[in-house]
C-alpha positions in Angstrom: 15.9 -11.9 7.7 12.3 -13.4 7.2 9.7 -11.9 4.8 7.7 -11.9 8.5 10.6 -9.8 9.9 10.6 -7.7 6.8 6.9 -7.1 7.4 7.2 -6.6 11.2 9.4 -3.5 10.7 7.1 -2.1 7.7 4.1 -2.1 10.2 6.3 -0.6 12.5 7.4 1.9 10.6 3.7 2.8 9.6 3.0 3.1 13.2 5.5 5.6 13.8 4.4 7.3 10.7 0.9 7.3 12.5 2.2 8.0 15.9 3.9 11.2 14.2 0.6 11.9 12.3 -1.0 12.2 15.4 1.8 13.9 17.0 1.1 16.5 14.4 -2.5 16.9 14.9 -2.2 17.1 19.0 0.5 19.9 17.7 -1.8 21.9 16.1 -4.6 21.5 18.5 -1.6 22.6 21.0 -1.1 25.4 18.9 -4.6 26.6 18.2 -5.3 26.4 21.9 -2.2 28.7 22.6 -3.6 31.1 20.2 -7.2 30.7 22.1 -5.2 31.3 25.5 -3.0 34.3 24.0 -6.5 35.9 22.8 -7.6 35.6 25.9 -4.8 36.9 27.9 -5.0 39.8 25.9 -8.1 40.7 26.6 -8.0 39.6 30.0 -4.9 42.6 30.1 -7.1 44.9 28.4 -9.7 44.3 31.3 -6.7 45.1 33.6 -6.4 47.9 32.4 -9.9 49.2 32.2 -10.1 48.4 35.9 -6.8 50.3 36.5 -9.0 53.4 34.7 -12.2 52.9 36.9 -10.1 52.7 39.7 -8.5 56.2 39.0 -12.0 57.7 38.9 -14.1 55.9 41.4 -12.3 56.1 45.0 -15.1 54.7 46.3 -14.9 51.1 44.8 -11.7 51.0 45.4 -11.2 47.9 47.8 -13.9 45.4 45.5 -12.1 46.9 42.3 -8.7 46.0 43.7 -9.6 42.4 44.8 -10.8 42.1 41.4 -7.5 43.4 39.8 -5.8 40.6 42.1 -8.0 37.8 40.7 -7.4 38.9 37.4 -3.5 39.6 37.8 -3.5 35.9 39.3 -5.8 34.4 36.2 -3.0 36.5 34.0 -0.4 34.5 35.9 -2.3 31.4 35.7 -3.1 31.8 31.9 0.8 32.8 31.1 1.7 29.3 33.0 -0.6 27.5 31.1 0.8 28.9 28.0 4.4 28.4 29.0 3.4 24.7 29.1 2.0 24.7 26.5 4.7 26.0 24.8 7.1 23.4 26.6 5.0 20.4 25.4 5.3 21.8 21.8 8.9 22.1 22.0 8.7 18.4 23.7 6.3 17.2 20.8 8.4 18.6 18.4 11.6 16.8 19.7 9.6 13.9 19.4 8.3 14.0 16.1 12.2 15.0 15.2 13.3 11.4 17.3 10.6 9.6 15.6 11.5 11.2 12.2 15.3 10.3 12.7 14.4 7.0 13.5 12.3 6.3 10.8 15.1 7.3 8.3 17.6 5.0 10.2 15.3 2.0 10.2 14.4 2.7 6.5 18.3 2.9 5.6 18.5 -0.4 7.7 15.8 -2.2 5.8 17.0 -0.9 2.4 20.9 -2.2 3.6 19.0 -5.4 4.9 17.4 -6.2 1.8 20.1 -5.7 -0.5 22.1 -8.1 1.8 19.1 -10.3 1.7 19.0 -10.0 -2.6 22.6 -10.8 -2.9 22.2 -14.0 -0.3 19.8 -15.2 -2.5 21.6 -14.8 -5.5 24.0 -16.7 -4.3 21.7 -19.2 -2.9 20.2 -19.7 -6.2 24.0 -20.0 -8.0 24.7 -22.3 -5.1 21.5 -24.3 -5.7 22.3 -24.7 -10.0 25.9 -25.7 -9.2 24.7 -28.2 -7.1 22.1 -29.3 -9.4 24.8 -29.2 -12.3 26.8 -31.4 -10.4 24.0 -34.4 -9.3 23.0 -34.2 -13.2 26.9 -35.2 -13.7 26.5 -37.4 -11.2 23.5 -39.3 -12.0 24.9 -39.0 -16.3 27.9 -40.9 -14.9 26.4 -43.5 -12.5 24.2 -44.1 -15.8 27.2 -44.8 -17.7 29.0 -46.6 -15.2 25.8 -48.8 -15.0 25.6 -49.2 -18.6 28.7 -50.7 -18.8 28.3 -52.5 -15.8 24.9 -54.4 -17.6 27.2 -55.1 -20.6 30.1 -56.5 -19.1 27.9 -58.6 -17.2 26.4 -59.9 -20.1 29.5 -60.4 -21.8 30.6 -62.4 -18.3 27.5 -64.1 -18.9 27.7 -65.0 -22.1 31.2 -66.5 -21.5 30.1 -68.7 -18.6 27.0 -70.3 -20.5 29.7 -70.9 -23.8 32.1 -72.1 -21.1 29.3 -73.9 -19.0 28.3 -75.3 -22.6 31.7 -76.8 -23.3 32.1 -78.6 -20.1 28.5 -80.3 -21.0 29.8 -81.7 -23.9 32.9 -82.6 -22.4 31.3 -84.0 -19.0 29.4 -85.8 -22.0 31.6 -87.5 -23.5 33.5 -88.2 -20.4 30.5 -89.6 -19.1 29.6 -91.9 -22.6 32.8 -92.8 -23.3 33.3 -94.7 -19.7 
């Protein structure tokens, strides 16, 4: 694996850590508006009731008190299904921060099992690498040899043929004086 892939997955991995930071913060807004919604269904109930009171007592208003005891009852409903999903995207946000998490530790085991696969490859690279370099310096010490002996058994060749070339003067020579 590449240093670039290496550093491909890091950045990745510190964007899910960000993803699950923000995750986190939308889940406590999330929560803190629940709270804001729960405060206000209570009071919205305690309204409820005091209408339920000043219905008891005033007969007369009974009809516009009633039709506001519906609106409210249906804001109650309203508010309690708003909470309810709220409470369902929390549980949703949750799973996901727990998915991201899990992930996270699975593509950090993976990197950590990469790398170590990635150090031992290169040690073995680099033993690879001095055998081979062990083996040229043979080499080369040998071809240096082989060319050293080479040079002097060429100049012992050489010196032969001049002494030889040297005779056969002379005798060409005297061949060639004494006719």
């Amino acid at each position: 694996m590449s240093k670039q892939s290496i550093g491909d997955l890091k950045d990745e991995l510190e964007l899910k850590n960000a993803e699950i930071d923000e995750l986190n913060m939308e889940l406590e807004a999330k929560k803190e508006e629940i709270n804001k919604l729960k405060l206000y269904s209570t009071k919205l109930k305690y309204e409820n009731k005091n209408l339920e009171d000043k219905l008891d007592t005033k007969i007369d208003y009974d009809k516009a008190r009633m039709k506001e005891l519906d609106e409210l009852q249906e804001k109650i409903k309203e508010k309690e299904e708003i909470i309810e999903d709220k409470h369902d995207q929390v549980k949703y946000l949750r799973s996901l921060i727990d998915d991201y998490k899990h992930q996270i530790s699975s593509n950090s085991q993976n990197l950590e099992l990469q790398l170590r696969k990635i150090s031992k490859t290169y040690e073995d690279l680099l033993k690879q690498k001095d055998l081979i370099i062990e083996k040229q310096d043979e080499q080369i010490d040998n071809l240096i040899k082989s060319k050293e002996e080479l040079i002097k058994s060429n100049k012992t060749n050489v010196i032969s043929l001049k002494l030889q070339n040297e005779k056969y003067q002379e005798i060409i020579e005297k061949l060639t004086k004494t006719n």
